[in-house]
C-alpha positions as a Markdown table, in Angstrom:
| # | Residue | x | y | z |
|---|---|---|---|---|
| 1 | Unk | -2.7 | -39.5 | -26.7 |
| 2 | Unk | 0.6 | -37.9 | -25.6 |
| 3 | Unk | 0.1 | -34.2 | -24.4 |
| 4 | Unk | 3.6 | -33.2 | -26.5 |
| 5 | Unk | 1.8 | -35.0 | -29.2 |
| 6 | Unk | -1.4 | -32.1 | -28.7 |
| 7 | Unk | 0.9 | -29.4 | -28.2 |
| 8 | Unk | 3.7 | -30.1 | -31.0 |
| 9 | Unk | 0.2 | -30.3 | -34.2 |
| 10 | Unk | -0.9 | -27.2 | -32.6 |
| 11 | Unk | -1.5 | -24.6 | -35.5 |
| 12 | Unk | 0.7 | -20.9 | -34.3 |
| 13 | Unk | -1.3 | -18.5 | -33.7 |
| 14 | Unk | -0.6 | -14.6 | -32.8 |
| 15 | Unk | 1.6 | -14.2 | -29.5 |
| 16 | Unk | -0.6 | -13.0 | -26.7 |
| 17 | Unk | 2.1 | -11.6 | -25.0 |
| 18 | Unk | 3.0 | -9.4 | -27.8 |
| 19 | Unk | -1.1 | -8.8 | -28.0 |
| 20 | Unk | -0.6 | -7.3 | -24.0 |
| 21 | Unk | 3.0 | -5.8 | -25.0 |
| 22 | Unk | 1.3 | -3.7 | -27.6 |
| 23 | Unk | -1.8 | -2.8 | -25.6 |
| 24 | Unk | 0.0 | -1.8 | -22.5 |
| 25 | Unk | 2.7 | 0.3 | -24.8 |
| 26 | Unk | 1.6 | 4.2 | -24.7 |
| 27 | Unk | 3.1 | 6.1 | -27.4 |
| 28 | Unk | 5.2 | 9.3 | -26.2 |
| 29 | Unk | 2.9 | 12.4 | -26.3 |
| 30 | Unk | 3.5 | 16.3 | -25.2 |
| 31 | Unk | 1.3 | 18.3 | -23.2 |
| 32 | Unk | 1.7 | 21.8 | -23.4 |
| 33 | Unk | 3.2 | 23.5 | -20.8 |
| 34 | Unk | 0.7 | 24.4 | -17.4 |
| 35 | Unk | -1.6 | 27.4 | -17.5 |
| 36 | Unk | -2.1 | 29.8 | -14.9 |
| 37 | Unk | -6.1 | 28.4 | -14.9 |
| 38 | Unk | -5.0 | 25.2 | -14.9 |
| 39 | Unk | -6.1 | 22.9 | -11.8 |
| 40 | Unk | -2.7 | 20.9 | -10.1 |
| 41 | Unk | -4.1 | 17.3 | -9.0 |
| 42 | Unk | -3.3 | 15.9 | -5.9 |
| 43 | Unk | -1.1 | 13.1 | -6.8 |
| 44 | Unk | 1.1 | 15.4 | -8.4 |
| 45 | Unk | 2.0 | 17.3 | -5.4 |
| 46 | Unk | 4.3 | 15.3 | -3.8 |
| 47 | Unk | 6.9 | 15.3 | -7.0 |
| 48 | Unk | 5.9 | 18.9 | -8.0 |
| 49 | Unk | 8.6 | 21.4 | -8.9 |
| 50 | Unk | 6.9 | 24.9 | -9.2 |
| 51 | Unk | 10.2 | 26.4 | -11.1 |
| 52 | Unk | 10.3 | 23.6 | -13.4 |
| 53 | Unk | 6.6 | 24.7 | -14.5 |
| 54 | Unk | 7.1 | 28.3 | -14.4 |
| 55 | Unk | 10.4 | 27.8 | -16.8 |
| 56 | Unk | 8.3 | 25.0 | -19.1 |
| 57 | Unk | 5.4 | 27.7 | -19.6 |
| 58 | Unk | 8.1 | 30.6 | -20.3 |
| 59 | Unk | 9.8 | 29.3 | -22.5 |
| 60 | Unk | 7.1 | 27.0 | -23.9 |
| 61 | Unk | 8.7 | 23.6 | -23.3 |
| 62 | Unk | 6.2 | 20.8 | -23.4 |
| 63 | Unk | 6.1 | 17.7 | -21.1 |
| 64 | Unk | 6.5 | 14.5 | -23.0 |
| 65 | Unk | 4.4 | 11.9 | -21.5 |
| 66 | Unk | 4.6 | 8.3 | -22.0 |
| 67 | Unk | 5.1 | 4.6 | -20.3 |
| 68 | Unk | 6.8 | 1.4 | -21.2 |
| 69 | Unk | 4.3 | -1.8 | -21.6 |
| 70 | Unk | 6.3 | -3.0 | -18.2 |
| 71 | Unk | 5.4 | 0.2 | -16.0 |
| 72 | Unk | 1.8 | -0.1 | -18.5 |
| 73 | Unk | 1.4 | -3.4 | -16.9 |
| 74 | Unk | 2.7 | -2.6 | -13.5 |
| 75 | Unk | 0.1 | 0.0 | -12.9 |
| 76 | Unk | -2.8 | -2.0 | -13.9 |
| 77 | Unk | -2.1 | -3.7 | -11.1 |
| 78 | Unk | -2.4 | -0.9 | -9.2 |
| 79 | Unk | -5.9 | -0.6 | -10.9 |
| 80 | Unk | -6.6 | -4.0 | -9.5 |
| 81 | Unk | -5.7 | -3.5 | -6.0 |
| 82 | Unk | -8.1 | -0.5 | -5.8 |
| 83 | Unk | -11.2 | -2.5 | -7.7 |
| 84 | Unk | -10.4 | -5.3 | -5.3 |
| 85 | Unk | -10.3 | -2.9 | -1.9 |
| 86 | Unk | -13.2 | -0.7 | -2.8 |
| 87 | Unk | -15.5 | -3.2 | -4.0 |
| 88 | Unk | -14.5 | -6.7 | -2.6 |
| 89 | Unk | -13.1 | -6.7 | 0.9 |
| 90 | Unk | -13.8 | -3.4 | 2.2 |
| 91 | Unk | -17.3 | -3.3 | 1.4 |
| 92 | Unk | -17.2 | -7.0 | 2.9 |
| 93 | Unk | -16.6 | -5.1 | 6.7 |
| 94 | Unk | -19.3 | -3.4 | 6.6 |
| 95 | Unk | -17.5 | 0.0 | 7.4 |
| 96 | Unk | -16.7 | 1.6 | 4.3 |
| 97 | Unk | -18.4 | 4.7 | 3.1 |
| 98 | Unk | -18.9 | 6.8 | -0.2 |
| 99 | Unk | -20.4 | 7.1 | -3.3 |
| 100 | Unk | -21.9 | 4.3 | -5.1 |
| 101 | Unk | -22.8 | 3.5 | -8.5 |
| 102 | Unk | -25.6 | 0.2 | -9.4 |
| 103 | Unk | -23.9 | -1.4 | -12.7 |
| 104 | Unk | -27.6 | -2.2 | -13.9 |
| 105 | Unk | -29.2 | 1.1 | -14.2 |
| 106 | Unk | -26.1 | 3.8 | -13.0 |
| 107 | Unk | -28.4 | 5.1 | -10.4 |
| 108 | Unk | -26.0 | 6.9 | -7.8 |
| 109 | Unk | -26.1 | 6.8 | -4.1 |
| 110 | Unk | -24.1 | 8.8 | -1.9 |
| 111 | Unk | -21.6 | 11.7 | -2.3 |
| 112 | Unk | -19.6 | 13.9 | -0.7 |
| 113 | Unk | -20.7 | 17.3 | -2.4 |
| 114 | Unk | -24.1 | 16.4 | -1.8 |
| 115 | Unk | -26.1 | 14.2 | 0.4 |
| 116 | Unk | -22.9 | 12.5 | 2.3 |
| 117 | Unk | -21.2 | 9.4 | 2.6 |
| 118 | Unk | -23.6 | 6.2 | 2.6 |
| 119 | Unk | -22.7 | 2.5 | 2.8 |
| 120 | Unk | -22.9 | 0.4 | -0.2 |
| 121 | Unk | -26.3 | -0.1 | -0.6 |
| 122 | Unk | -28.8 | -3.3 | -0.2 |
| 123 | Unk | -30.9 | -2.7 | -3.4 |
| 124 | Unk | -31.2 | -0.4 | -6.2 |
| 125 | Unk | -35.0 | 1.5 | -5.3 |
| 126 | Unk | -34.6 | 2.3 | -9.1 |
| 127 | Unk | -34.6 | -1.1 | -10.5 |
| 128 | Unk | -34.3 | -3.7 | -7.8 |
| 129 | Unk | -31.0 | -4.4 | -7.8 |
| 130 | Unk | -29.9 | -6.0 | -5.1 |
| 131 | Unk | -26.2 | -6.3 | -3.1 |
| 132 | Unk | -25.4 | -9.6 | -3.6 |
| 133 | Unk | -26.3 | -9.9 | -7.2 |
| 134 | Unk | -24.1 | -10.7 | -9.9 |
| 135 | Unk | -26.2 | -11.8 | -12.8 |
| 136 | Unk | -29.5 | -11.7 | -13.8 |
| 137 | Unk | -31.6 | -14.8 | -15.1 |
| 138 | Unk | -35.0 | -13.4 | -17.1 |
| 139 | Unk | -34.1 | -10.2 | -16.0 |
| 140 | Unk | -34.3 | -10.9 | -11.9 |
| 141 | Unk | -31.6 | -10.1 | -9.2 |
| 142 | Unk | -29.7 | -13.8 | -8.8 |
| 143 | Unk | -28.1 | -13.7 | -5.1 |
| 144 | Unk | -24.4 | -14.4 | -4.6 |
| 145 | Unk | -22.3 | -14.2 | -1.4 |
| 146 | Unk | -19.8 | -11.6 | -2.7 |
| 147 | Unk | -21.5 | -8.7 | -4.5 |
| 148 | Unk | -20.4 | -6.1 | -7.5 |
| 149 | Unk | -23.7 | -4.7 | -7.9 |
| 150 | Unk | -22.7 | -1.3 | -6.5 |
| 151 | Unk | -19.3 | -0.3 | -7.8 |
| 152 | Unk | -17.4 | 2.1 | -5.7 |
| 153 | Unk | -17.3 | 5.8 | -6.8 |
| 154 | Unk | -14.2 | 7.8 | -6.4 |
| 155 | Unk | -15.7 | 11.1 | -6.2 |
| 156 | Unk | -13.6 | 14.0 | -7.4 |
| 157 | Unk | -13.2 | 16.6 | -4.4 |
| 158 | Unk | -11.3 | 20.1 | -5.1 |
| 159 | Unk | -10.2 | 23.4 | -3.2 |
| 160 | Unk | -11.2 | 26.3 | -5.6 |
| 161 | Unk | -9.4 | 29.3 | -3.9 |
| 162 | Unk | -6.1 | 27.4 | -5.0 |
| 163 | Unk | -7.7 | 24.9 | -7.7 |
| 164 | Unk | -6.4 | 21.3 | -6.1 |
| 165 | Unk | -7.9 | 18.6 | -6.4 |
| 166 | Unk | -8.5 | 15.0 | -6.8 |
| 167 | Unk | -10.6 | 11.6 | -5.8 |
| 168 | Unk | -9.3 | 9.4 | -2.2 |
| 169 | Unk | -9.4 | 6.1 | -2.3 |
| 170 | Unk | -12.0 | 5.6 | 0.0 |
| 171 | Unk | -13.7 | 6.1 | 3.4 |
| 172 | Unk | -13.5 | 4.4 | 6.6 |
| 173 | Unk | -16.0 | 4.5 | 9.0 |
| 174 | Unk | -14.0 | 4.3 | 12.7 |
| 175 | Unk | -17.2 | 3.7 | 14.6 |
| 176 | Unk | -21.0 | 3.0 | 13.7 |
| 177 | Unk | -21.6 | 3.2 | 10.1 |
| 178 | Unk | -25.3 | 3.8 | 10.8 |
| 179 | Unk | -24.6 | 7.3 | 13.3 |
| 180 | Unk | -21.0 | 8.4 | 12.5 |
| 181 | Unk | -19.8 | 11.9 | 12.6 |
| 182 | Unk | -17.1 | 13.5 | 10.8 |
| 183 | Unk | -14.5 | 12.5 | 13.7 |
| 184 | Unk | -15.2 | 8.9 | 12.8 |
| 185 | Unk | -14.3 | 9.0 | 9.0 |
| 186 | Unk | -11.3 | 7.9 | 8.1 |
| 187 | Unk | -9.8 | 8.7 | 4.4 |
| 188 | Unk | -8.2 | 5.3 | 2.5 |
| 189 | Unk | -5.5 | 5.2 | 0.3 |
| 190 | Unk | -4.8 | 1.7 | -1.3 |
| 191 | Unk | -1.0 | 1.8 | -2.9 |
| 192 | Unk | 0.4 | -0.9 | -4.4 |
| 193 | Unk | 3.8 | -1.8 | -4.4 |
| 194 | Unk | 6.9 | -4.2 | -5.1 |
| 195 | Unk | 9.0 | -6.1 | -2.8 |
| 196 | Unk | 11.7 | -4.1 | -3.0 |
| 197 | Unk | 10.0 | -0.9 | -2.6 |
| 198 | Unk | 7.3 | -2.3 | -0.4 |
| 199 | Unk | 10.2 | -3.1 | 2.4 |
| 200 | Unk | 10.7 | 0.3 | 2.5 |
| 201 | Unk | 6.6 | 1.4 | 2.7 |
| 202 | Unk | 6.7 | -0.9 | 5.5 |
| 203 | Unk | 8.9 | 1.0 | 8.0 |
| 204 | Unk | 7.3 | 4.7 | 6.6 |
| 205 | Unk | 4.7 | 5.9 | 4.5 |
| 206 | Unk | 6.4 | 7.5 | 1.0 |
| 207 | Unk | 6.6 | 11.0 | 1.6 |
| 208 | Unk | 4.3 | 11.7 | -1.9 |
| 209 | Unk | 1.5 | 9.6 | -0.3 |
| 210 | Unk | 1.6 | 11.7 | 2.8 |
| 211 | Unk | 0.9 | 14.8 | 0.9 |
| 212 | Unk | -1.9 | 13.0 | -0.9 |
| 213 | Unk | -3.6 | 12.0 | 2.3 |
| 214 | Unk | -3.3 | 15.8 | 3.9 |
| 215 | Unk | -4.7 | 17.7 | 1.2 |
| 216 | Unk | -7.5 | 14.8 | 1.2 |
| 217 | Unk | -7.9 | 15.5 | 5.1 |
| 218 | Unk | -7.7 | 19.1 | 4.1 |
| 219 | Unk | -10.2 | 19.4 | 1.4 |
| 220 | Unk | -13.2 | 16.6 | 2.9 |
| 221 | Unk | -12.3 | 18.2 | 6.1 |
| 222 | Unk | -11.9 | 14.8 | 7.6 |
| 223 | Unk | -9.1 | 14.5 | 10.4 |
| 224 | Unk | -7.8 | 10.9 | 9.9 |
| 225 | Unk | -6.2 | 9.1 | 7.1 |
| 226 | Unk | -5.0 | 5.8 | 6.2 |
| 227 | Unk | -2.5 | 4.9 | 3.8 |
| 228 | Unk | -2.6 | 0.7 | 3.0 |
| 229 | Unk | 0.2 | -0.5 | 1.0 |
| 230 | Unk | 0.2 | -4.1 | -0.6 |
| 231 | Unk | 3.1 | -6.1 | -1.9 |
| 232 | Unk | 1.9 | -7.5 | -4.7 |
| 233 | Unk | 4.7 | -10.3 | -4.9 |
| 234 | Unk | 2.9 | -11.4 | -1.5 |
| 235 | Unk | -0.5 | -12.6 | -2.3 |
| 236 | Unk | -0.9 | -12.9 | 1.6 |
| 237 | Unk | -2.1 | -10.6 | 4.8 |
| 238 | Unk | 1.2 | -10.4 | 5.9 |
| 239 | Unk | 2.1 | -7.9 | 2.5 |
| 240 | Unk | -0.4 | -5.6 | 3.6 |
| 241 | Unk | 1.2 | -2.7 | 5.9 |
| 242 | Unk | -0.7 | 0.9 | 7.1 |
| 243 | Unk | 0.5 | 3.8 | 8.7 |
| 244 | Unk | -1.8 | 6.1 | 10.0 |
| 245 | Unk | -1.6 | 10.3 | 9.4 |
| 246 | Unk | -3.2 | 12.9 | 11.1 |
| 247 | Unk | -4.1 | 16.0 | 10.1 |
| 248 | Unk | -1.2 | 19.0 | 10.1 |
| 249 | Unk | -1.9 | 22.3 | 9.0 |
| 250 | Unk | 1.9 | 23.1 | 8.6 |
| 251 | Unk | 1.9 | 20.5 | 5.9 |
| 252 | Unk | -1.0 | 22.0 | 3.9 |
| 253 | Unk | 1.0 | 25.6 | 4.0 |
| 254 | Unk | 3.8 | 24.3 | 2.9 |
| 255 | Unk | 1.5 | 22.9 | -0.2 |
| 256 | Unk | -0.4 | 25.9 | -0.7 |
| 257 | Unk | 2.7 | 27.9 | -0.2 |
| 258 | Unk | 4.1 | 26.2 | -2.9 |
| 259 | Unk | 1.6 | 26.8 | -5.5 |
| 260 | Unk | 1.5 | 30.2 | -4.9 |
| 261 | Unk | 4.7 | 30.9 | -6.2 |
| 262 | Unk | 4.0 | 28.5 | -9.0 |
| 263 | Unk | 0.3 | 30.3 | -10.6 |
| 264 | Unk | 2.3 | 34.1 | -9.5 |
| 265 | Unk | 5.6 | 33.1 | -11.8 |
| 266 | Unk | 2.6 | 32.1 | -14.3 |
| 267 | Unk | 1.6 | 35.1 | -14.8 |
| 268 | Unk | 5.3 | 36.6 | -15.1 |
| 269 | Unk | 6.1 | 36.9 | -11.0 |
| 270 | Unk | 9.5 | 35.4 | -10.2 |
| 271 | Unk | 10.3 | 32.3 | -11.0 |
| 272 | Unk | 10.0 | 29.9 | -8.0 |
| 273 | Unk | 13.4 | 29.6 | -6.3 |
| 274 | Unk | 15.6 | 26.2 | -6.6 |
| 275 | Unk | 14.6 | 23.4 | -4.4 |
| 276 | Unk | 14.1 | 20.2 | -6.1 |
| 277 | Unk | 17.4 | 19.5 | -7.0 |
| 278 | Unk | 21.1 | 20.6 | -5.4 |
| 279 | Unk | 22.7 | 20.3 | -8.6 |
| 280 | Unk | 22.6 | 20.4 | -12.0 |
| 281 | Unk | 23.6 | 16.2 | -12.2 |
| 282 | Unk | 21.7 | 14.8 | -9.4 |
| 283 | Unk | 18.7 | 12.6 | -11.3 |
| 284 | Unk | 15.7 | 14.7 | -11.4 |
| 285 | Unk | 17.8 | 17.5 | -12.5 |
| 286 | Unk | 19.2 | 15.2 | -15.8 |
| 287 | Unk | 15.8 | 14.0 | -16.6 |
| 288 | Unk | 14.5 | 17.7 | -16.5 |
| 289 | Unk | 13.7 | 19.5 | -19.9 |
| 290 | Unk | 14.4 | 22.7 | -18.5 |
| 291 | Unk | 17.6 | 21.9 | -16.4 |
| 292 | Unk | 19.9 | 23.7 | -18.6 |
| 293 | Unk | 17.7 | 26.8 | -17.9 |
| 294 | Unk | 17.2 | 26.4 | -14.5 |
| 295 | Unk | 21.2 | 26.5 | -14.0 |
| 296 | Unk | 21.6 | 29.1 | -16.2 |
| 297 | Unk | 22.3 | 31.5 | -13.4 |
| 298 | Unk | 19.9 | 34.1 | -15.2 |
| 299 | Unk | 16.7 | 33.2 | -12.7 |
């Protein structure tokens, strides 16, 4: 029988890709403006614009918040590179380091507020898990060669004299994984990107990724940092490009520095000076919901 035949008597069904369109669409939502108790995350920092807060919360403009099902689908991608790094082909090194949860009985091992950073562990002493295990068959570890028994745990890590925080990637061990010392940790962060966007990640490191990976260093008090970018329209190694960063101080003062003058004009100190943007029609400044204030010439 003629495939076309097969495919032609076929009964129409619902459109998965309008099924996937609908699920990655996020309706538009407003968050209030920020509070002066209110934590700033980490990935935030690099794009942060401490007057455009300070003129939200005074005159109580909210944020609105949503994402097209394309950039919805784009960064579940994203999602995917990070599942693939921290509990596939890192883990497969033997080198990596964290926090680490068993998927059969959430016991957790590892963490960076508590007992330190531990390899991915061989078996669960809770209920027997064990590393290469995948399934179960009358409820007994079945060995396979590549393991998701112990999920990767991105722990939350914060500094509470200026409330920052947020969760690294994960943690590179630049020496023996049994006897390392702080000097030998070194801080992941997976990004995924396009091709055309990834040609430029390949030269530098995006200057919003920097900032992530100093106020990581900053925070775990770890010295080194890796930032990994992928291509994901090259399924090979050669779209996979790292730059390392070192620790700098002046960076983190510039940070701190920064929200400073954001939580003080919170609380009715002056409002952050102009720095984002030059003028009133460069991009950010049109896309801004307080633009029209912040050129006002009354701040």
């Amino acid at each position: 029988m003629a495939l076309s035949r097969l495919v032609r008597k076929q009964k129409k069904t619902s459109s998965a890709k309008e099924l996937i369109e609908s699920a990655m669409r996020q309706a538009i939502g407003e968050y209030p403006p920020m509070r002066p108790d209110d934590w700033v995350r980490i990935s935030s920092l690099g794009a942060l614009c401490p007057r455009e807060q300070v003129l939200r919360a005074r005159f109580n403009v909210p944020k609105k918040v949503g994402i097209s099902p394309d950039l919805g689908f784009t960064f579940e991608f994203g999602h995917d590179v990070h599942y693939m790094m921290q509990n596939k082909v890192m883990p497969a090194t033997g080198k990596i380091v964290g926090s680490w949860r068993c998927v059969w009985c959430g016991e957790i091992y590892g963490s960076i507020r508590g007992e330190g950073l531990v390899p991915r562990p061989d078996r669960c002493i809770r209920c027997g898990g064990i590393a290469g295990e995948q399934t179960r068959i009358n409820n007994r570890p079945v060995e396979h060669e590549r393991s998701e028994s112990f999920l990767f745990v991105e722990e939350w890590v914060g500094n509470y004299e200026h409330m920052i925080g947020g969760s690294p990637d994960g943690y590179y061990v630049d020496g023996d994984v049994k006897s390392f010392t702080p000097d030998d940790v070194v801080i992941l962060e997976f990004k995924g990107a396009a091709d055309g966007t990834y040609v430029k990640f390949e030269k530098a490191p995006d200057f919003m990724h920097v900032i992530q990976a100093q106020c990581y260093m900053w925070i775990t008090g770890f010295k080194r940092s890796k930032i990994i970018y992928i291509n994901k329209g090259n399924t090979d190694l050669a779209g996979i490009a790292e730059h390392d960063i070192v620790y700098d101080p002046e960076t983190i003062t510039m940070v701190t520095n920064a929200v400073k003058q954001l939580r003080a004009g919170l609380v009715g100190g002056p409002v952050p000076a102009r720095e984002a943007c030059s003028n009133s029609g460069c991009p950010r400044a049109k896309a801004c919901d307080v633009s029209k204030q912040c050129f006002s010439g009354d701040f």
